[in-house]
C-alpha positions as CSV (number, residue, x, y, z in Angstrom):
1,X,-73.7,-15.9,204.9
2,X,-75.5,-15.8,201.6
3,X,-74.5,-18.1,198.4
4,X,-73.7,-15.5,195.8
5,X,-71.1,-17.2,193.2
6,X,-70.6,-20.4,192.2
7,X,-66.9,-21.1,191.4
8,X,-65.2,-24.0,189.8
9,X,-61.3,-24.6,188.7
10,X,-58.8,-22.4,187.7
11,X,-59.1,-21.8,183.4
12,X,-56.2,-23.8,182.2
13,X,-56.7,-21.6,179.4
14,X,-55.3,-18.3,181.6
15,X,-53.1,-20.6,184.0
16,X,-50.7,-23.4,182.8
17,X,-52.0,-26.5,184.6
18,X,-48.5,-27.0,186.0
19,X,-49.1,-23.6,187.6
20,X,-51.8,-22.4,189.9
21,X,-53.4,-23.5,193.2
22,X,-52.6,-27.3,194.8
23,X,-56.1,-28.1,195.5
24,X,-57.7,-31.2,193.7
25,X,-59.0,-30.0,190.2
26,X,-57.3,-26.9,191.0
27,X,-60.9,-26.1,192.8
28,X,-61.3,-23.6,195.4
29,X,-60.3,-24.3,199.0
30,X,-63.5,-24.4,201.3
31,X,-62.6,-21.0,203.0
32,X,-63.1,-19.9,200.0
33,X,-66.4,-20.3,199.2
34,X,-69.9,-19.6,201.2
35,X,-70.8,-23.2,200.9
36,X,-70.1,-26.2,199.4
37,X,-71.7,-29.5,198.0
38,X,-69.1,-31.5,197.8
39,X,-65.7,-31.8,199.9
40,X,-62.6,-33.2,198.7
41,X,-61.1,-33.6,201.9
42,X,-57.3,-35.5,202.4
43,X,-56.5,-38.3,205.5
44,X,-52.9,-38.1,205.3
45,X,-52.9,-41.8,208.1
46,X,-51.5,-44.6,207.0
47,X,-50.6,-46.4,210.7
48,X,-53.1,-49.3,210.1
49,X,-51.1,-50.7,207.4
50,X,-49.5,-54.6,207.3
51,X,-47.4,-54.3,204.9
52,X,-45.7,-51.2,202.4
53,X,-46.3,-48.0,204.1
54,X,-46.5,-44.3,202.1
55,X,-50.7,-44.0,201.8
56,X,-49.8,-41.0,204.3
57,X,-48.4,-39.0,201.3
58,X,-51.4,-40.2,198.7
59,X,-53.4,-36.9,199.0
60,X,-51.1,-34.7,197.9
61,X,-49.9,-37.2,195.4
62,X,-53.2,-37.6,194.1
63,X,-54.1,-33.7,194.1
64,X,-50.8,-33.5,191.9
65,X,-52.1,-35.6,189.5
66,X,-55.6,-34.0,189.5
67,X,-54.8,-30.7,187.5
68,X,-55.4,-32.5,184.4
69,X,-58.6,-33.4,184.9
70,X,-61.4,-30.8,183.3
71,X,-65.0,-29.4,183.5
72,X,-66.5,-31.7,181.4
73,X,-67.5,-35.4,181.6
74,X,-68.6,-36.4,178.1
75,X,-69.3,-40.2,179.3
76,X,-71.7,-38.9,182.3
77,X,-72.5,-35.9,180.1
78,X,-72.3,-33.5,183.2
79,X,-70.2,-31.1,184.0
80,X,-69.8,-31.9,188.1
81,X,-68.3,-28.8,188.9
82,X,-70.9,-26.6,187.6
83,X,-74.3,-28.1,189.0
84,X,-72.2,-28.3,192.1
85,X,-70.5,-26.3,194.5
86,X,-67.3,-28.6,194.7
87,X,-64.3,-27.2,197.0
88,X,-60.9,-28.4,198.7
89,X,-61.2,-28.9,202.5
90,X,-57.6,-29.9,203.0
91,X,-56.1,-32.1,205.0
92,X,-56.8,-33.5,208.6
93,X,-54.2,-34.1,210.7
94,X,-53.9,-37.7,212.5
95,X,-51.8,-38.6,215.2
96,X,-49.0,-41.3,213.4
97,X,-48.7,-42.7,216.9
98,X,-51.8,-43.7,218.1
99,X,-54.3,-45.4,215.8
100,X,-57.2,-44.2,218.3
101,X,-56.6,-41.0,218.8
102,X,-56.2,-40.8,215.0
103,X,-59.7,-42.2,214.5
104,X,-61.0,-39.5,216.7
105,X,-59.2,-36.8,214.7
106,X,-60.7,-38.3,211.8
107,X,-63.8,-38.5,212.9
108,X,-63.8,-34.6,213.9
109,X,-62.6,-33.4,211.4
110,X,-65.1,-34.5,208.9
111,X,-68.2,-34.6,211.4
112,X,-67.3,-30.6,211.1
113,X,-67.1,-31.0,207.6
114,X,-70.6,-32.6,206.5
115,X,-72.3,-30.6,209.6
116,X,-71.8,-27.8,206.6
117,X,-74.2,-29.9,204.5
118,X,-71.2,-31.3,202.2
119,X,-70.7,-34.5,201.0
120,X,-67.7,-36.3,201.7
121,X,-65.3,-37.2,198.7
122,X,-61.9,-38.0,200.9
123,X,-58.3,-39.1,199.8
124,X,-56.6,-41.3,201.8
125,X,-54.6,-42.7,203.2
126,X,-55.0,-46.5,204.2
127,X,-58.5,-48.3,204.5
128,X,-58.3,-48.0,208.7
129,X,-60.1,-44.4,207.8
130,X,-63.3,-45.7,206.4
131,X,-64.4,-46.9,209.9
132,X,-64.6,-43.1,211.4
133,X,-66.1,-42.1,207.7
134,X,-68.7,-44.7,208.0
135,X,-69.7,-43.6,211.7
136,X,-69.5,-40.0,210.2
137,X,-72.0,-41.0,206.9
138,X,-74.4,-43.7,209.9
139,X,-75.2,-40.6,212.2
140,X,-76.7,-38.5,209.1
141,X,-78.3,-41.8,206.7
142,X,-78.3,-44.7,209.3
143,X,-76.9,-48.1,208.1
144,X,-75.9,-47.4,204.6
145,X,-74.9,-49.9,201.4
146,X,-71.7,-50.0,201.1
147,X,-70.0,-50.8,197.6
148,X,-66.0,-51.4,198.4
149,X,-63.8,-51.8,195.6
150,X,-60.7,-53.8,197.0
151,X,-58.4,-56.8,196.5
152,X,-58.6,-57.4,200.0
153,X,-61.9,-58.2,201.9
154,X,-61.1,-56.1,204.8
155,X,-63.2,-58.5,207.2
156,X,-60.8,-59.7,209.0
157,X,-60.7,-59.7,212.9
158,X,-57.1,-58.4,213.9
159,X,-54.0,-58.4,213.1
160,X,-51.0,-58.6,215.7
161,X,-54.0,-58.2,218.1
162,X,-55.0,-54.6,217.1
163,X,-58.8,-54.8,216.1
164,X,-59.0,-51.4,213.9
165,X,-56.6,-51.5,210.8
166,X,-56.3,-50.8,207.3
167,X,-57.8,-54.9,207.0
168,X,-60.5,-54.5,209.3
169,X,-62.5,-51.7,209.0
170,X,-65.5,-53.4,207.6
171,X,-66.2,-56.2,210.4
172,X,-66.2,-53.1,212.8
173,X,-68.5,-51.5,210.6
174,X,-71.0,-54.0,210.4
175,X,-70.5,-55.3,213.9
176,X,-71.2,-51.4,214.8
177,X,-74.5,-51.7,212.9
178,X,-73.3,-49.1,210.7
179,X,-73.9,-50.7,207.2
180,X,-76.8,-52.0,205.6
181,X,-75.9,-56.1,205.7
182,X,-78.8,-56.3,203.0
183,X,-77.4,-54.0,200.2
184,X,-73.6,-54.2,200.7
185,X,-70.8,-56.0,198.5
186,X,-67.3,-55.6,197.5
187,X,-66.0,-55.8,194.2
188,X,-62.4,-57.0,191.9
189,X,-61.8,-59.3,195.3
190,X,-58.6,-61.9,194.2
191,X,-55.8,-63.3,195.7
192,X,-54.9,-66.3,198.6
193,X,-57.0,-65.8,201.4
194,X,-56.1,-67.1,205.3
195,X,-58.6,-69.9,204.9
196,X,-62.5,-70.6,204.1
197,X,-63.4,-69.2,206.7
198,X,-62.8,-65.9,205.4
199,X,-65.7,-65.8,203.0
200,X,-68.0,-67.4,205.3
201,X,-67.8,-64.6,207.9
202,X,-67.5,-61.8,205.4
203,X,-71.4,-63.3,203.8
204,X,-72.4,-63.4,207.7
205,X,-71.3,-59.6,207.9
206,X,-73.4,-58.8,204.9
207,X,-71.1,-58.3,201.8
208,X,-71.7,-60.5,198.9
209,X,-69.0,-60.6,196.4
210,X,-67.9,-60.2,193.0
211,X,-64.2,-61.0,192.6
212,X,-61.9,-60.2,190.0
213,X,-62.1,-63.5,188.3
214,X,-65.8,-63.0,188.0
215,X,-65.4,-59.7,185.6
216,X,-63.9,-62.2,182.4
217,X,-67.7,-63.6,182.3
218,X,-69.3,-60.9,183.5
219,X,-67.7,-57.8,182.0
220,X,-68.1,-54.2,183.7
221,X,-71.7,-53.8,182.4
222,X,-72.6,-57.2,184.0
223,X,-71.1,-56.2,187.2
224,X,-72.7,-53.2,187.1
225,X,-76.1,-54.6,187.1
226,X,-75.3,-56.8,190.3
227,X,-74.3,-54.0,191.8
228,X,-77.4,-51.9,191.3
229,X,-79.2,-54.9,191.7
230,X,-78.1,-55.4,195.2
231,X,-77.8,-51.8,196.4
232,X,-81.4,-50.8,194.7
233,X,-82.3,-47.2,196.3
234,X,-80.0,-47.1,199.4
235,X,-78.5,-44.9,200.7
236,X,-75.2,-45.8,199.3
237,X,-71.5,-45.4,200.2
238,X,-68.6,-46.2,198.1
239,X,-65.0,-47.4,199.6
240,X,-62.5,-47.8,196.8
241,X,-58.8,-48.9,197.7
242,X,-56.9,-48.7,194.2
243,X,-55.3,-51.8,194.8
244,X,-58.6,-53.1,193.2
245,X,-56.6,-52.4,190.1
246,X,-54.0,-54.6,188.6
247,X,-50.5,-53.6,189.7
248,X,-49.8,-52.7,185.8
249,X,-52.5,-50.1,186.7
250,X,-51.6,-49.1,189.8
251,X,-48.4,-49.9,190.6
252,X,-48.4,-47.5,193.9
253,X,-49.9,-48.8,196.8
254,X,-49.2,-50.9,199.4
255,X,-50.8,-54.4,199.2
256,X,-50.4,-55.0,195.3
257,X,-52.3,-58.0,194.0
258,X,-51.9,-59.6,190.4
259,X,-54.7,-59.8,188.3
260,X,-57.0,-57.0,189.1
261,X,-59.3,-54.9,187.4
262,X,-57.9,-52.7,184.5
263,X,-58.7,-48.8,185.0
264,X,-61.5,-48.7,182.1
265,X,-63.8,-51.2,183.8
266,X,-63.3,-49.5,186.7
267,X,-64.2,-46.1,185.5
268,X,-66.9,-47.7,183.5
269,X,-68.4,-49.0,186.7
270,X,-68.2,-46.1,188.6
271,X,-69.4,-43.7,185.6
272,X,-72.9,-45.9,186.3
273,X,-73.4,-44.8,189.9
274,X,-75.1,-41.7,188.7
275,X,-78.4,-43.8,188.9
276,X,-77.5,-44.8,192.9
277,X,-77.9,-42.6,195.8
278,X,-74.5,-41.9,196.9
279,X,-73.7,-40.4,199.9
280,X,-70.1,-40.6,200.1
281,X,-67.2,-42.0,199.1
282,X,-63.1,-42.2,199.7
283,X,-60.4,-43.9,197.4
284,X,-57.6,-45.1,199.8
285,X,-54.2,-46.4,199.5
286,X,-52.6,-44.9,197.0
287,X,-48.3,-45.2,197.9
288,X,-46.9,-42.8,195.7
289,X,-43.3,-43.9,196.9
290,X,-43.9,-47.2,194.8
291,X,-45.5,-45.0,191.9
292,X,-44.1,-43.7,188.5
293,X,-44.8,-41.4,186.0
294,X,-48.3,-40.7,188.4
295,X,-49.8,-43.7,187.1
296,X,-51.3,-44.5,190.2
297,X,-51.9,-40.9,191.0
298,X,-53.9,-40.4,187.3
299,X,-56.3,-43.4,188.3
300,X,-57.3,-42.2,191.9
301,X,-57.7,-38.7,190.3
302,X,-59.6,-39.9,187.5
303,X,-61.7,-42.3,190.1
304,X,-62.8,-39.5,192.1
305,X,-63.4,-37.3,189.3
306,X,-66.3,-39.8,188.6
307,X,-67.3,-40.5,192.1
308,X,-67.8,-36.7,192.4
309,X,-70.2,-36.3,188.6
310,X,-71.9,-38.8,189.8
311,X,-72.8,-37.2,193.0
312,X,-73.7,-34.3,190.8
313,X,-75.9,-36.8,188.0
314,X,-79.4,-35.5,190.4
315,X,-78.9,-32.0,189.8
316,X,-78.5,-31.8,186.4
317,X,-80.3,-28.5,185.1
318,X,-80.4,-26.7,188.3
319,X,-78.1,-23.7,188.9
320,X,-75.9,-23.6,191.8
């Protein structure tokens, strides 16, 4: 099939924003369209989790609160739907039952996706799904840099015995060989940990860290230069669980921490990853059963909405 059209949202300015398709940004679904350079694609899994369950209902929660958002990013200065082919891919459907089998879903459903040539912008969900994403994002890059906003480290071995979870998908990750152990960090890390121990083996696994505590000193600017700093050209994926923000941020999601990162210093971080080469990215863990007034919902939206303009930051002034 030939590309003929480009097509972007529905024009808020014929159809109410309340009204009109379900699909993140109000975009086109994938059937939809010939081709596509991004997909927004939903995990609706949230069977890894230790604690408050609901990340199962975050991608429709967080497409809800997407129909606000709009074609023009005036602090990228790019409008990421229109150098881009950006569509909806839906949802893939996990098995609640059986963490495996979900992980293969998972990983089947978006290997078909990025075998189109898209890239993957996926809604979770809890963090358990960025292990099949990563294997996904190794076969077509190899080991990439990972940059993982989080609270939570999400290095640890197992919990109850189970080794794939929503706070262990990066040790599998590395151990799999499937990140770059040179170029990799988390960021707004905070909160009691189980011991020393825990940092030790995260460094060995290759993350180095800039916690929550760090960003009074360093601001979002300074933690963006670390960041760039450590991830250079590499091929680059980002992970971003929006606990990383403070509860009074993000009140909906499952492992709440106090004293996180506010939503502008996260958007300002992430509105700097134009300059990286970013192959992918998810934002996980949005609960919208602990939510109100879609605060939580707004900040996912409005994360991925940068995530995906800054995907689009290479191809300014080329016509899709």
């Amino acid at each position: 099939m030939t590309f003929t059209q480009h097509r972007g949202p529905v024009d808020a300015t014929v159809t109410p924003r309340y009204g009109g398709p379900s699909t993140f940004a109000r975009l086109p679904r994938m059937d939809e369209v010939d081709r596509a350079d991004v997909a927004v694609v939903g995990v609706p899994f949230d069977s890894g989790v230790s604690y408050r369950p609901g990340a199962r209902f975050g991608p429709g929660h967080v497409r809800a609160a997407s129909k606000l958002l709009r074609d023009y990013n005036p602090v990228q200065d790019i409008e990421p739907f229109a150098v881009q082919q950006v569509a909806d891919a839906g949802d893939i459907a996990c098995n609640p039952f059986d963490i495996a089998e979900a992980i293969r879903q998972i990983d089947e459903g978006t290997r078909a996706i990025v075998g189109t040539g898209a890239k993957l912008m996926t809604i979770g969900g809890d963090h358990t799904i960025a292990l099949p994403l990563l294997r996904v994002v190794h076969e077509l890059h190899g080991p990439v840099a990972v940059v993982h906003f989080d609270a939570h480290l999400d290095t640890w071995d197992t919990y109850f015995g189970a080794p794939v979870t929503h706070g262990t998908p990066f040790r599998r990750a590395s151990e799999e060989g499937l990140i770059d152990r040179t170029g990799s960090m988390h960021v707004g890390i905070r909160g009691p940990l189980y011991s020393r121990k825990d940092l030790s083996d995260d460094g060995v696994l290759g993350f180095q860290v800039i916690g929550s505590h760090d960003m009074d000193d360093l601001g979002w600017r300074g933690a963006v230069d670390r960041i760039k700093a450590r991830v250079g050209d590499r091929p680059t994926y980002v992970s971003l669980d929006i606990d990383v923000l403070d509860p009074a941020f993000a009140p909906g999601t499952g492992t709440p921490e106090a004293g996180g990162l506010t939503s502008r210093e996260l958007l300002n971080i992430l509105r700097a990853f134009g300059e990286l080469n970013l192959v992918g990215a998810d934002v996980v863990e949005v609960a919208p059963a602990y939510d109100h007034a879609e605060i939580t919902g707004i900040a996912a939206a409005h994360a991925a909405y940068e995530l995906i303009s800054a995907m689009a930051a290479g191809r300014r002034g080329t016509d899709v």
